[in-house]
Backbone as XML, in Angstrom:
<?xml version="1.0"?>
<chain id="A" units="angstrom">
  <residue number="1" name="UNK">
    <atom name="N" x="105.198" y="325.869" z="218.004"/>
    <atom name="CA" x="105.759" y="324.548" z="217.969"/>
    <atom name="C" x="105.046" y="323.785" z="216.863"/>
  </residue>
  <residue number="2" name="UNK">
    <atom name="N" x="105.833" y="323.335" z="216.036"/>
    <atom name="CA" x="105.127" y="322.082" z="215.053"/>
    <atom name="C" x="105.492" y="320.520" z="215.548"/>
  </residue>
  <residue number="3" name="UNK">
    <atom name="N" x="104.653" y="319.726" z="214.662"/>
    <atom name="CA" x="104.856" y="318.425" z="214.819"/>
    <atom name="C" x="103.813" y="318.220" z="215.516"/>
  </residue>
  <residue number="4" name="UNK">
    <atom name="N" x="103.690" y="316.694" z="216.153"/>
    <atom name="CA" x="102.881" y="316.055" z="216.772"/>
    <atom name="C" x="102.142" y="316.764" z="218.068"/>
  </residue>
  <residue number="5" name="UNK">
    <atom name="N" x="101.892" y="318.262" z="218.261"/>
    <atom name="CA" x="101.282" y="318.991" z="218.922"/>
    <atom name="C" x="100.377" y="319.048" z="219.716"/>
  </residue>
  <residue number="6" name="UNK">
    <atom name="N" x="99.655" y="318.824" z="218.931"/>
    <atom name="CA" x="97.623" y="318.631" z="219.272"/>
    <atom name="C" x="97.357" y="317.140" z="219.573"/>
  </residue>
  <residue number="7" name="UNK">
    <atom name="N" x="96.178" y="317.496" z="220.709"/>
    <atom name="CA" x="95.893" y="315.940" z="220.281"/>
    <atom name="C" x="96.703" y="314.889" z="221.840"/>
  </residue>
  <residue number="8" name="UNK">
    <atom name="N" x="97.937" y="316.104" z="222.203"/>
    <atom name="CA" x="98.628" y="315.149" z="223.121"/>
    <atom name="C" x="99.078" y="315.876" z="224.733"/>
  </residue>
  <residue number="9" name="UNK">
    <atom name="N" x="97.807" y="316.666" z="224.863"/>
    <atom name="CA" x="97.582" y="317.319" z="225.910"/>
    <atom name="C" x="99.080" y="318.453" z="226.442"/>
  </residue>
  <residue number="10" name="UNK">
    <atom name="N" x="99.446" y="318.979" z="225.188"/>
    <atom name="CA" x="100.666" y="319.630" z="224.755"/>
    <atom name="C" x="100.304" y="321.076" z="226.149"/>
  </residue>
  <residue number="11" name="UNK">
    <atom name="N" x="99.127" y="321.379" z="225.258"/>
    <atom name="CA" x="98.635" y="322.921" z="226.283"/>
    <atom name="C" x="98.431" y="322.730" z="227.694"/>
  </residue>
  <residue number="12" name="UNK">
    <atom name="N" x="98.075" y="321.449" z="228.199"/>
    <atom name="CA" x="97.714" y="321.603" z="229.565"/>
    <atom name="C" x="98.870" y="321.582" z="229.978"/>
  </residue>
  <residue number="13" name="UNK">
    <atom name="N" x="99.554" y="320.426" z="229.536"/>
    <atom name="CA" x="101.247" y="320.462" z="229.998"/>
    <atom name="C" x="101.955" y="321.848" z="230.225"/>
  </residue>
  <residue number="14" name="UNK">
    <atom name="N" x="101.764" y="322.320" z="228.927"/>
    <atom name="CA" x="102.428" y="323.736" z="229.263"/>
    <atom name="C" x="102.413" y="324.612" z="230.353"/>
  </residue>
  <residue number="15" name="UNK">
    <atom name="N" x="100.761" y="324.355" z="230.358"/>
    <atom name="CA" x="99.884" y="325.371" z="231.265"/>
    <atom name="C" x="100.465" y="324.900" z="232.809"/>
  </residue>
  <residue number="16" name="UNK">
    <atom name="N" x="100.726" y="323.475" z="233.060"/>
    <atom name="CA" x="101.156" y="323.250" z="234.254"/>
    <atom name="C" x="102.761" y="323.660" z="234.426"/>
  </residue>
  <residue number="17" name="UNK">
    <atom name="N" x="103.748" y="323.585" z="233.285"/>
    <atom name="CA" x="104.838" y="323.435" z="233.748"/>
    <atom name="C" x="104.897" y="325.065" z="233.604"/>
  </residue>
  <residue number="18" name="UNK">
    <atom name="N" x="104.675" y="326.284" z="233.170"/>
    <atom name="CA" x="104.651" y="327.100" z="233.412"/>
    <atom name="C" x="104.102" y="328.236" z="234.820"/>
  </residue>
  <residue number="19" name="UNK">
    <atom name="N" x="103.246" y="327.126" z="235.502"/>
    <atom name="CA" x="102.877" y="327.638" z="236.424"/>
    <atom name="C" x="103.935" y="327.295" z="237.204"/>
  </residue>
  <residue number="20" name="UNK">
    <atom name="N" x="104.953" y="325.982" z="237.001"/>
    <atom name="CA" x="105.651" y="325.699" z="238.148"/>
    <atom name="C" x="106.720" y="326.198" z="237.666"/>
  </residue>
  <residue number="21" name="UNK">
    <atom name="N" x="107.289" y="327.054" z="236.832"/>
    <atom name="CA" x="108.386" y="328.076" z="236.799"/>
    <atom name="C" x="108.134" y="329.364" z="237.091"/>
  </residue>
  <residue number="22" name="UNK">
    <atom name="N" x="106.605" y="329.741" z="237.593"/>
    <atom name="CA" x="106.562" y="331.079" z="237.633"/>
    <atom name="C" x="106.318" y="331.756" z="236.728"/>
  </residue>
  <residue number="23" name="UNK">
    <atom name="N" x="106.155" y="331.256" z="235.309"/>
    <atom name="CA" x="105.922" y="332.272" z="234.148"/>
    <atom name="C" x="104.316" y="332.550" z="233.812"/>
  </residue>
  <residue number="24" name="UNK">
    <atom name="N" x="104.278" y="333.730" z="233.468"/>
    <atom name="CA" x="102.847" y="334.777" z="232.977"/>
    <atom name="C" x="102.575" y="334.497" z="231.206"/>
  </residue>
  <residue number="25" name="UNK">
    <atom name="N" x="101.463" y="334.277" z="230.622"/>
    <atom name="CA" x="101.665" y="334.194" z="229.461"/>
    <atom name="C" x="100.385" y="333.160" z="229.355"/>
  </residue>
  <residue number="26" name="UNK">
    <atom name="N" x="100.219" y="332.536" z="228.068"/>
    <atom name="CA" x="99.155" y="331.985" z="227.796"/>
    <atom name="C" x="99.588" y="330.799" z="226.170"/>
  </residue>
  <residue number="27" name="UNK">
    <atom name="N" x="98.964" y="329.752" z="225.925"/>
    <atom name="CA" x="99.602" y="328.719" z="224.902"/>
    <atom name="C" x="97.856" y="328.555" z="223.872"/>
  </residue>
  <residue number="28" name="UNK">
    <atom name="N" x="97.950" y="328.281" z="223.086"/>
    <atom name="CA" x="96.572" y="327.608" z="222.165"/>
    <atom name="C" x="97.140" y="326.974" z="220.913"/>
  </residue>
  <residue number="29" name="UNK">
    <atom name="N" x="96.011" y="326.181" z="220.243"/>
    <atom name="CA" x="96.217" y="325.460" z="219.243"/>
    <atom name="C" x="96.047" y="326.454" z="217.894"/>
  </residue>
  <residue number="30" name="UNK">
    <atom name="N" x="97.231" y="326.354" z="217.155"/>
    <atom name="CA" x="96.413" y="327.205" z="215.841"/>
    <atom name="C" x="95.685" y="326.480" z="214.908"/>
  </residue>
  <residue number="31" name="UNK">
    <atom name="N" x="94.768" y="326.943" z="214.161"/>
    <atom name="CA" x="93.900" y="326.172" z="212.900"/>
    <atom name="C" x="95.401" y="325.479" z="211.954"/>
  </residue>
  <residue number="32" name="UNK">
    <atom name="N" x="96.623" y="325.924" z="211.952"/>
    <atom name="CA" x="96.958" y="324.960" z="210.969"/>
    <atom name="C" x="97.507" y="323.918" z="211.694"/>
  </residue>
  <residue number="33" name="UNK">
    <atom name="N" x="97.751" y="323.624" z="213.046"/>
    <atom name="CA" x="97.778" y="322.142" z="213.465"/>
    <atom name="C" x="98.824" y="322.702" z="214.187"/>
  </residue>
  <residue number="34" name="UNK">
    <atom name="N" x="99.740" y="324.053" z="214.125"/>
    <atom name="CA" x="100.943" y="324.116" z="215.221"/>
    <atom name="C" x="100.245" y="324.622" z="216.411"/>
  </residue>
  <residue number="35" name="UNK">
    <atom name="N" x="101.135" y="324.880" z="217.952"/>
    <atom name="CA" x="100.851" y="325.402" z="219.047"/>
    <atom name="C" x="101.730" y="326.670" z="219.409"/>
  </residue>
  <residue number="36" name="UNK">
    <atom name="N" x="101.201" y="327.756" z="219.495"/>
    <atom name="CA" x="101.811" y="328.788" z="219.796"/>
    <atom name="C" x="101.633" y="329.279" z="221.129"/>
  </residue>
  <residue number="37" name="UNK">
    <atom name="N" x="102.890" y="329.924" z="221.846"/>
    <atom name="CA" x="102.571" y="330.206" z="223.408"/>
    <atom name="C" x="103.734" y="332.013" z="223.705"/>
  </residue>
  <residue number="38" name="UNK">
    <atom name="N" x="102.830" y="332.172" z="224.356"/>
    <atom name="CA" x="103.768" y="333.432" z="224.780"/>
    <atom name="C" x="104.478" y="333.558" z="226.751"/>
  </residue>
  <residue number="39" name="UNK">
    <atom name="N" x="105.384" y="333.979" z="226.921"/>
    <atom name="CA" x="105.899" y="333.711" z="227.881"/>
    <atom name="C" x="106.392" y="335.072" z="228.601"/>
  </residue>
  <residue number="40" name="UNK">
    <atom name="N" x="106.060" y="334.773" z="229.615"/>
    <atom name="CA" x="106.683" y="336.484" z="230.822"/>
    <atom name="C" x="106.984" y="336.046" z="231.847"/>
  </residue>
  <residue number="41" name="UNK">
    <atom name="N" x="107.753" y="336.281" z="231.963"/>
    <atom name="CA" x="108.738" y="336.079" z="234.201"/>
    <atom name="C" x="110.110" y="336.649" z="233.667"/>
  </residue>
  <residue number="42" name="UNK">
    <atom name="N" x="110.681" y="336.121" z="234.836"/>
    <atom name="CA" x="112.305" y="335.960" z="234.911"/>
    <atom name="C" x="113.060" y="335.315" z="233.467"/>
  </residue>
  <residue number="43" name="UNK">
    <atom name="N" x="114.111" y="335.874" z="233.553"/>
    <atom name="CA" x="114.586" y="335.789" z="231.940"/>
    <atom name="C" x="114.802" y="333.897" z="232.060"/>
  </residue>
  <residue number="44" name="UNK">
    <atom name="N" x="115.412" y="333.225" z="233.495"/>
    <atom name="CA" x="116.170" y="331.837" z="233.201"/>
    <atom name="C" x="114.344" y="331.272" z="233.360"/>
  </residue>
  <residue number="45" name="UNK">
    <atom name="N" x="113.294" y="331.600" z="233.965"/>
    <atom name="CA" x="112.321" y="330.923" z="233.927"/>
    <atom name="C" x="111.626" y="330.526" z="232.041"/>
  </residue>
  <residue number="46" name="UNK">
    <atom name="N" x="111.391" y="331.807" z="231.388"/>
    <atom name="CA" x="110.872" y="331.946" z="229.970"/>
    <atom name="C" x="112.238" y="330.410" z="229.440"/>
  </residue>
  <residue number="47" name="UNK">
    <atom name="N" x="113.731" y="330.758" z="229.832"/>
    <atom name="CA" x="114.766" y="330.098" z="229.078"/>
    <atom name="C" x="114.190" y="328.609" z="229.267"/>
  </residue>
  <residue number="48" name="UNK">
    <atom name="N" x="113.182" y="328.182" z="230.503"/>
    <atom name="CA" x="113.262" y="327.320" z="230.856"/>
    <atom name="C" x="112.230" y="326.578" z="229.927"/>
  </residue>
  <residue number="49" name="UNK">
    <atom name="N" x="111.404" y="327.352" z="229.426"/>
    <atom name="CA" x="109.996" y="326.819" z="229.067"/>
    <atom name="C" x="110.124" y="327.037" z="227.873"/>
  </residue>
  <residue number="50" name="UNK">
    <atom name="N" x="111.217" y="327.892" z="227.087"/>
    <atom name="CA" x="111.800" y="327.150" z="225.623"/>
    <atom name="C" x="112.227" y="326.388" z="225.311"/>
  </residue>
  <residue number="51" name="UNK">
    <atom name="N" x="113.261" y="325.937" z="226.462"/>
    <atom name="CA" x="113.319" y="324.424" z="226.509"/>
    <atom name="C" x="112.968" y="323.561" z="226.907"/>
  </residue>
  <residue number="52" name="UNK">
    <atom name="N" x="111.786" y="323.359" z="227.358"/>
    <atom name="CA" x="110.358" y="322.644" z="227.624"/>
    <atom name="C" x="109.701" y="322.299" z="226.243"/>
  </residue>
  <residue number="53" name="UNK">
    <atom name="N" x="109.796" y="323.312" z="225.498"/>
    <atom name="CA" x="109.047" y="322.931" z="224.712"/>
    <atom name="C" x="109.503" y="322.547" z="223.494"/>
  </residue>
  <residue number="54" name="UNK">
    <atom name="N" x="110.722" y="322.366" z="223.242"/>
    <atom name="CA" x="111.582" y="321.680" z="222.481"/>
    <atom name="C" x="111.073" y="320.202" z="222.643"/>
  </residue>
  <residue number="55" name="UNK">
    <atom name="N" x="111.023" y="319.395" z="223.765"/>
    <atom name="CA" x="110.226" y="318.021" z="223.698"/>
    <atom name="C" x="108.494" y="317.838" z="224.201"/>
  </residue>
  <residue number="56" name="UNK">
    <atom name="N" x="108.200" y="319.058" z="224.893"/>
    <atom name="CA" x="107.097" y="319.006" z="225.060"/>
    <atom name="C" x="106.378" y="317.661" z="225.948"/>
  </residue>
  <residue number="57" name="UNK">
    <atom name="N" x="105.515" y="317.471" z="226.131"/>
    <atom name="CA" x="104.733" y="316.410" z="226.732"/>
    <atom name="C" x="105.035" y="315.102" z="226.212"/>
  </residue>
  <residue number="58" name="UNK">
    <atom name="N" x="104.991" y="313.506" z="227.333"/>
    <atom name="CA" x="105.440" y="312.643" z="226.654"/>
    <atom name="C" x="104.874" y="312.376" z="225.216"/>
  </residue>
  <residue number="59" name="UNK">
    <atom name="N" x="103.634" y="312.413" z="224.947"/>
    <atom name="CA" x="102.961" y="311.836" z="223.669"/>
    <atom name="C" x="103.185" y="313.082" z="222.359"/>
  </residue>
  <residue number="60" name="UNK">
    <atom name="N" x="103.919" y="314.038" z="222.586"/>
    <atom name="CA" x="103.991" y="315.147" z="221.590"/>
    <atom name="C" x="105.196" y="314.509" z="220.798"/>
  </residue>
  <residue number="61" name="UNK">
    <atom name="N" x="105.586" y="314.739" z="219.812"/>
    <atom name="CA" x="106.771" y="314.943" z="218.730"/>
    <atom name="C" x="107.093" y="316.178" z="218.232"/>
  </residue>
  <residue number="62" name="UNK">
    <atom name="N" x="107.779" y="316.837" z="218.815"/>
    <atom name="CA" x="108.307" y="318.227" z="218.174"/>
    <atom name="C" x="109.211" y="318.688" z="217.287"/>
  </residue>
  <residue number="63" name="UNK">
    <atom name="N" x="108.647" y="318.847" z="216.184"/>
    <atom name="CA" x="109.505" y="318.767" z="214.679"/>
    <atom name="C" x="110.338" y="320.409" z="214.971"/>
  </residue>
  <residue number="64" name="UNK">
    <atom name="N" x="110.198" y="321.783" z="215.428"/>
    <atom name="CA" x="110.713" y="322.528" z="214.872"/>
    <atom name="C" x="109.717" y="323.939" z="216.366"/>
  </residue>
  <residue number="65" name="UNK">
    <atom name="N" x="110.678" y="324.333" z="216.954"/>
    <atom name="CA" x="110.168" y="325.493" z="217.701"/>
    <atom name="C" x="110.945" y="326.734" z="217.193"/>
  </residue>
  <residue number="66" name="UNK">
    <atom name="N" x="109.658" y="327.870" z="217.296"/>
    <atom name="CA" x="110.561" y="329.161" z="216.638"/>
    <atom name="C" x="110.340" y="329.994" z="217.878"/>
  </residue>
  <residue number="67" name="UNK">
    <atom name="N" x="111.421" y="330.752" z="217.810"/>
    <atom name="CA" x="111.436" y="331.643" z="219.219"/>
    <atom name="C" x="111.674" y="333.277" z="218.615"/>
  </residue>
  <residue number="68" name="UNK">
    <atom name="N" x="110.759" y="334.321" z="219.123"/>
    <atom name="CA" x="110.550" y="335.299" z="219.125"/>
    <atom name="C" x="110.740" y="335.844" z="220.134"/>
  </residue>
  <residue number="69" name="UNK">
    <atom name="N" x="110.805" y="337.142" z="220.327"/>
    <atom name="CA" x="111.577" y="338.330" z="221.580"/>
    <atom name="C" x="110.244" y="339.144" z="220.852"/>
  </residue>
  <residue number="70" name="UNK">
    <atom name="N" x="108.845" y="339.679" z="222.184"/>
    <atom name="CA" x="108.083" y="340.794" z="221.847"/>
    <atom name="C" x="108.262" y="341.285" z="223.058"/>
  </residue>
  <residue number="71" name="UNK">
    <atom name="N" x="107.305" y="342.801" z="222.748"/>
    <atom name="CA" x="107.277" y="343.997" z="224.016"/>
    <atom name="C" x="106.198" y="343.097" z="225.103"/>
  </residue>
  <residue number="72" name="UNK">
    <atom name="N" x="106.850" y="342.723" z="226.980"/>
    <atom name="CA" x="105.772" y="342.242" z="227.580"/>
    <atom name="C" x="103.873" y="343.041" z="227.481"/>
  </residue>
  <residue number="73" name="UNK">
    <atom name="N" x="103.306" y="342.148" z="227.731"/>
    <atom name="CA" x="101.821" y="342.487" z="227.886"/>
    <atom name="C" x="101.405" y="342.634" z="229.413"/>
  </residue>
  <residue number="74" name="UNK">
    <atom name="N" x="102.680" y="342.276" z="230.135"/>
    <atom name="CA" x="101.856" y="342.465" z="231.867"/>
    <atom name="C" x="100.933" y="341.324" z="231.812"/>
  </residue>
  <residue number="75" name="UNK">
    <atom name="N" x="101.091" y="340.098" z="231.279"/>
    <atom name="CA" x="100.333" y="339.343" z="231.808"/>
    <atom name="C" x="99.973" y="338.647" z="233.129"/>
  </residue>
  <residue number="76" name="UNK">
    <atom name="N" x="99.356" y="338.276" z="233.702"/>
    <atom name="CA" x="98.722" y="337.723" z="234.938"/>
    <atom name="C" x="98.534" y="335.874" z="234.863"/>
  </residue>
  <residue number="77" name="UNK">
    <atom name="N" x="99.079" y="335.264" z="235.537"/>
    <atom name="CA" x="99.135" y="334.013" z="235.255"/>
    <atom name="C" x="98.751" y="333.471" z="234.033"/>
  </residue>
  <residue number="78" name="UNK">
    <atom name="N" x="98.989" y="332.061" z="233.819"/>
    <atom name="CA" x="99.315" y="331.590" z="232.997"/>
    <atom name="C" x="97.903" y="330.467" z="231.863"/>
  </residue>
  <residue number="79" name="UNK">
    <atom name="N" x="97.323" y="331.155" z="230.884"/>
    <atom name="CA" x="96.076" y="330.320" z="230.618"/>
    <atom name="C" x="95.852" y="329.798" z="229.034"/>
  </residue>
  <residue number="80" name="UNK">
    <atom name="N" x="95.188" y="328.627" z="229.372"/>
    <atom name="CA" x="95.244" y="328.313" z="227.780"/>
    <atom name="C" x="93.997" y="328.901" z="226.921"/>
  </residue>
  <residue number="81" name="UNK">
    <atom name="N" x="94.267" y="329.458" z="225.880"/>
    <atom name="CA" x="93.263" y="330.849" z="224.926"/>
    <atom name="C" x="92.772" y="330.252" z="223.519"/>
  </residue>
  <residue number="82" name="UNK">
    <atom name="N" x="91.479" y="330.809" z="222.809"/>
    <atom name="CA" x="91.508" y="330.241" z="221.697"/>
    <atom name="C" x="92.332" y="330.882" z="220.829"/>
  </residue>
  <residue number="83" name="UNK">
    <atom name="N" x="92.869" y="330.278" z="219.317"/>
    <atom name="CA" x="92.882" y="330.938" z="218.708"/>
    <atom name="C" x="92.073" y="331.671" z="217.683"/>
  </residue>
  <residue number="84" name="UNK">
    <atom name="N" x="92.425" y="333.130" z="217.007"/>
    <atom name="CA" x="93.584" y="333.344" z="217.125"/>
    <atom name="C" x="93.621" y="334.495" z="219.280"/>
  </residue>
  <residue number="85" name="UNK">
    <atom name="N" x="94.839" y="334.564" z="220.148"/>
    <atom name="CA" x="95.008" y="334.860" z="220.791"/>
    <atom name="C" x="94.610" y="336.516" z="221.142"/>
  </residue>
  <residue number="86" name="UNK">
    <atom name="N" x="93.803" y="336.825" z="221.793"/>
    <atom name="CA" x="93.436" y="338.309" z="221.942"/>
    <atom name="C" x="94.327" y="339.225" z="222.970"/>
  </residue>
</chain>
């Protein structure tokens, strides 16, 4: 996610509204100022938290989200990581 990102408690948000859809996966800040997050559950839960993050938290401004399809990792609930993500 770019735009007004950081700074506006973007990750915790995530971190909460992902727990309350059920999704596995993890969000962090990158060094160039965007927020990147990866997502695992149910296909309408992930649908849900792409479009979550299209506006993101009240104090965020979200200029531009890019969405990728990778192989799952089996992740285990949902946590915020440094970057870059291990």
């Amino acid at each position: 996610m770019w735009g007004r990102v950081q700074g506006v408690f973007f990750r915790d948000s995530c971190r909460r509204e992902a727990t309350r859809h059920g999704v596995s996966g993890w969000v962090c800040n990158r060094a160039d100022g965007a927020v990147e997050a990866a997502f695992e559950g149910a296909a309408e839960a992930v649908d849900a938290m792409c479009a979550w993050c299209k506006s993101g938290p009240p104090h965020a401004s979200v200029s531009r989200v890019e969405v990728t399809e990778e192989a799952t990792r089996s992740e285990s609930g949902f946590r915020i990581v440094p970057y870059p993500p291990g």
